[in-house]
Phi, psi and omega in degrees: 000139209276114183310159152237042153220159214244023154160150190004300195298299164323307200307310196297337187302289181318308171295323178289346215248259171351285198297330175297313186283355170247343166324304189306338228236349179287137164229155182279115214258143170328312177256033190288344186272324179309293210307305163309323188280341207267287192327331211283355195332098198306124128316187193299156174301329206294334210262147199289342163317314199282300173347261184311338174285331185278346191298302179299293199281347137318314183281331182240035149254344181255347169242334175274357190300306220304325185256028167253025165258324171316355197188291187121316198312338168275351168306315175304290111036251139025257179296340167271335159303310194289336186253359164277341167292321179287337186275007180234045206279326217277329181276337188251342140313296196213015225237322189296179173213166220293347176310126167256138191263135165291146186298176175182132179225131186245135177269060207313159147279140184339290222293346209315183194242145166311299179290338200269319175289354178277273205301336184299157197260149179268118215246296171253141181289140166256174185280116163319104173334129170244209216280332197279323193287167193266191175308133170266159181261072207285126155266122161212155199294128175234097163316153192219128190283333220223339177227152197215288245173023164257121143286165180216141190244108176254102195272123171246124187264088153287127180325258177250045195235311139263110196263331155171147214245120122291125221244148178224072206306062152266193156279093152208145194235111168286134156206148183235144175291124133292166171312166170216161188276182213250111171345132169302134185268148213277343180264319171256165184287129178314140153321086177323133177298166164274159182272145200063009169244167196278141185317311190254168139257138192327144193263150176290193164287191168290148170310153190284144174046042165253165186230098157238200212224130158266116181275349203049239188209154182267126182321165132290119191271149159268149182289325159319339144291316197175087173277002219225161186196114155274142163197168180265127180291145142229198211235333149358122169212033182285318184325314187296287201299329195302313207287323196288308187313314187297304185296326174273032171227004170113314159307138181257166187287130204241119167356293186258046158278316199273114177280108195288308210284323172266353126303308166323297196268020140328326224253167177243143208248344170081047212264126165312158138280147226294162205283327238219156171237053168252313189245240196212134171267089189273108145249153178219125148236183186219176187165138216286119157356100159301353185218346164222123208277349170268005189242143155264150179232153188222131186256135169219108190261141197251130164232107247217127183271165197281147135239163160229141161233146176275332180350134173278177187236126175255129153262137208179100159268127184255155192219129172292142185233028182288167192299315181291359170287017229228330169342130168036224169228045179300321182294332188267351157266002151294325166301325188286321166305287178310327182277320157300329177297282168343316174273344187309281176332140197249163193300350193250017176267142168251147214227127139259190187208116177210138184265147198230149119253233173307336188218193162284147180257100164324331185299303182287024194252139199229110187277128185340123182215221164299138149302350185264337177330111159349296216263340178266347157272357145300315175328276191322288151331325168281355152017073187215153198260154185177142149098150182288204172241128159225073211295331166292007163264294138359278162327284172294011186266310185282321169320306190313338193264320190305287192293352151270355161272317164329278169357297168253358160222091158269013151314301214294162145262145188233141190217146175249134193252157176202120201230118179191173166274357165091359185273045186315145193212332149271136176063213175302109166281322170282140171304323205278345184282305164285314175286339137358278201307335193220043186286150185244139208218353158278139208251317195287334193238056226261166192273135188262122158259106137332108155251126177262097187302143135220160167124142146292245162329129198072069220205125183230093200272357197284283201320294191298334187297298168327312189287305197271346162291306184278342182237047141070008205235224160230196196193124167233163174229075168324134169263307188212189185299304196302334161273008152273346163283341154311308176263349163244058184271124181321299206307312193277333177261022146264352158303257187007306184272010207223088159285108158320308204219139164260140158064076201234108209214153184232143178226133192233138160210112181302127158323123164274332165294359202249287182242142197271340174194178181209194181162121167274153172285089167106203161079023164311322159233054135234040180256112171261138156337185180272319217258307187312354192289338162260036203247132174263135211209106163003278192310333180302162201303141139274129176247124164292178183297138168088338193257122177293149188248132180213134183235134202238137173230155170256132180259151150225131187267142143343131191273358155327310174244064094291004155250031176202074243249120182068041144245200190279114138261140167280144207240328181195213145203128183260175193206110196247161182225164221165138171221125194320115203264020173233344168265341198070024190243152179272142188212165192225161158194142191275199188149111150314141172210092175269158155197192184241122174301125191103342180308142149280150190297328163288336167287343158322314149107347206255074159273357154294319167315322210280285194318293179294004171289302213298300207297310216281335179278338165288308177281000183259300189314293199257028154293355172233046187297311194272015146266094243288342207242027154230012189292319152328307189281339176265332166300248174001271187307294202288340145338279194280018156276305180307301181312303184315311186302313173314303183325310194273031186282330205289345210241001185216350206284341169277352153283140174308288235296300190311298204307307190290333170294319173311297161345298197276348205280318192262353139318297196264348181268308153339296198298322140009260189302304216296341166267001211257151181303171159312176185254122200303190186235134192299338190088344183273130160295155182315000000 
């Protein structure tokens, strides 16, 4: 359709014009948001349109209604955004082309007019909104392969809110932010309730279309049953980061995210390092149950001695480039990760790159060379989201590349990195499935798969956890750029990358004279038989160099041995196996886990022990938040965990870690009672 007007400028004039002359008549109809949401007719939840409209009319129903008595004018606003999203829906579907354009964001005032936010030029970054400022408005340039320069003149009937929008199909893309609640700060101490009112206030629900998997809780064994407890260590401390990402985004922590075993090892516990760089440094302590006074608790800590190797790095990123990447900023914090790894690497390393939607995009696939190489920093740079996940395509794209550089350098370690939300749609879907597909079959020289998480919403945290447990490797979850430039600094992802100990799995067997039953805490689903400890086994851990493990079990003793109350006893003896990442040889080693009986947990004289007692009984507690006939008794212990925790401001309150956990602690103890039945009634007068 032919414009009827003859350039930009008329256009924008003839709309500033339109909207003056209609302002005084607008009014805001009580049900304009129903009315809008009826109108929006959505695509799949999944598609980047639907993303960005709701994204707009969620920021300006939850932060401009105040200010829609003034006019009207965000009503106008509003309805000229939402139909510019819609017109360009058919292009920004399938339409883009692989170029990623730099962003650029302008910060409009509430009231601005519709055609002036379209048309503003995109020049300068503004600044992330704080609790006072309205939504900010991103504009950024979205290549469009078929339209370039067409206006389109569209008559839209809104009932009296637009009588009609000219849409204006160039490259530009509106999307509006909403607010987030603004981080608890990592240095002072969380705010005290007043007495009788609640610490927090209740968190909305979870973001939409997330996937994790409840593994449940682990029982009590009696040892006359069954003394002995295997597991695979790990090093995982994404479970931990998500819950955190969720409360500074506004969310409450949703039960079954939480891997109790990935809250632990967030923390760093200050473990010696082992005398010797061959093995490990096993410590155990014990100490009486802080929330059941008949009960014991046992800390058993794994310390991975530091090397260094020069060994070179074959590398191969593979990076989703699907329509749900387009989400938030997911995509610029995956370019920013693949780009620190790029800079990470030394010359005598080799890098590829390879982009997936529904398929491979070949143009941009860049086969091992330099990291310095041109082309693999265009790749990387071009980056962009479209198109469905077919993360088994990918995957087998990037294996096919591993291993052939394997070939020609078996000197190298080789790692397939893999950055995506995990919202596989294509082909294979199951880990299990997908790693089949892409199975690695050299055992001695073997390919590690790195899964790098981003995204809130929309979000499958099973598929990465999976992919990265069963494919030899680890699973991180990055929030923005600056922690993926962070954790892939050359000093930290050459540590990262520098494996110690492969297929790294511990068997503990409880004194049955001693102890009357036990149970761990969290590592659910990496508790293996008895008879697999001697199996050397893919899935089992990789631990790098330098990095610690820490596994906490609740005991119950004897009344034999509780009489025998201060003194030192052994309790179990653990026994751990690891096969060597630069020989391929198996090597095992033992170790006693004595304490002393009867200690309160403060007497240890240990406050990270203290600390990591709270996170593990705490992430443990309220992983059984949806068990409904246990909900009183997790109120309590978290409660009486949240106190414990305060104690420990004097002596812990200048860690960020400490600070962030009290946040969540106090998140969580809140949701706790708000869920918990009432308290029966006493009988008593007041």
């Amino acid at each position: 359709m032919a414009s009827n007007y003859g350039s930009d400028q008329e256009m924008e004039r003839a709309l500033r014009e339109h909207f003056e002359a209609e302002a005084q008549e607008l009014r805001t109809p009580e049900n304009l948001w129903a009315r809008l949401e009826d109108r929006m007719d959505l695509p799949p939840t999944q598609h980047p349109v639907t993303q960005v409209r709701r994204k707009i009319l969620g920021a300006l129903k939850q932060n401009w209604f105040p200010v829609m008595a003034t006019g009207g004018a965000v009503a106008v606003a509003a309805s000229a955004v939402f139909l510019a999203s819609r017109a360009t829906q058919d292009e920004f579907q399938y339409g883009a082309s692989y170029a990623a354009a730099p962003e650029a964001i302008a910060a409009p005032a509430p009231a601005a007019t519709a055609a002036s936010a379209m048309a503003a030029p995109a020049a300068t970054a503004a600044p992330m909104p704080t609790a006072a400022q309205p939504p900010r408005v991103v504009i950024k340039e979205v290549p469009v392969a078929r339209v370039v320069e067409k206006t389109v003149v569209k008559e839209v009937p809104v009932e009296k809110v637009v009588t009609r929008e000219v849409v204006v199909e160039k490259v530009v893309e509106v999307e509006a932010m909403p607010m987030k609640q603004a981080p608890a700060p990592a240095a002072t101490a969380a705010p005290q309730a007043a007495a009788g009112q609640p610490a927090v206030a209740p968190a909305p629900a979870r973001p939409p279309d997330t996937t994790f998997q409840d593994y449940g809780r682990q029982p009590f064994v009696a040892t006359a049953e069954d003394a002995v407890s295997t597991f695979s260590l790990d090093t995982d401390r994404t479970s931990y980061q998500l819950a955190l990402s969720w409360l500074h985004e506004g969310y409450a922590i949703e039960p079954d995210s939480v891997r109790a075993e990935e809250w632990i090892n967030a923390f760093d516990y200050q473990y010696d390092l082992p005398a010797d760089d061959w093995g490990f440094a096993i410590t155990s302590d014990v100490a009486m149950h802080p929330l059941e006074g008949s009960k014991h608790l046992v800390r058993i800590g794994f310390q991975a001695a530091e090397v260094s190797d020069n060994r070179p790095l074959n590398v191969t990123l593979v990076l989703d480039a699907s329509g749900s990447m387009g989400d938030g900023n997911r995509v610029d914090i995956a370019r920013a990760a693949a780009e620190a790894i790029r800079q990470s690497l030394r010359p005598q390393d080799r890098l590829a790159v390879v982009h997936f939607t529904e398929g491979v995009i070949h143009d941009l696939t860049v086969e091992h060379t330099s990291p310095d190489a041109t082309a693999v920093e265009r790749s990387i740079q071009r980056l962009a989201p479209h198109g469905s996940t077919n993360v088994q395509a990918g995957l087998n794209q990037g294996v096919r590349l591993a291993d052939r550089i394997r070939r020609e350098r078996p000197e190298a370690y080789n790692y397939v990195i893999l950055m995506s939300d995990g919202v596989a749609n294509v082909d294979a879907t199951n880990p299990f499935a997908i790693l089949e597909s892409a199975y690695d079959r050299n055992a001695l020289n073997p390919l590690r798969l790195i899964t790098i998480g981003v995204g809130i919403n929309n979000y499958n945290d099973v598929l990465l956890e999976q992919l990265a447990q069963h494919g030899n490797g680890w699973y991180r979850y990055l929030d923005n750029t600056g922690q993926a430039q962070a954790t892939f600094s050359r000093e930290n992802w050459l540590a990262l990358s520098t494996p110690f100990a492969d297929q790294t799995r511990a068997q503990v067997t409880w004194d049955p004279d001693l102890v009357k039953s036990w149970r761990i805490i969290g590592y659910e689903n990496r508790v293996t038989s008895d008879q697999s400890f001697a199996e050397d086994r893919k899935e089992f851990a990789e631990i790098p160099s330098g990095a610690a493990t820490t596994v906490f079990y609740e005991i119950e003793l004897h009344d034999r041995a509780l009489a025998r109350a201060g003194q030192e006893v052994t309790l179990a003896n653990v026994e751990l196996r690891w096969v060597v990442a630069e020989t391929g040889q198996s090597r095992s080693q033992r170790a006693e886990v004595r304490g002393r009986l009867g200690a309160s947990l403060n007497a240890t004289g240990d406050p990270l022990l203290q600390l990591g007692a709270i996170v593990a009984l705490s992430a443990d507690r309220y992983g059984g938040l949806f068990d409904g006939e246990y909900v009183a008794e997790i109120s309590r212990d978290l409660t009486e965990l949240e106190d414990r925790l305060r104690s420990l401001n004097s002596s812990l309150g200048g860690l960020g870690a400490y600070q962030d956990f009290r946040f969540m602690l106090e998140h969580m103890a809140e949701r706790a009672r708000a869920q918990a039945p009432p308290a029966a009634p006493s009988g008593y007068s007041r």
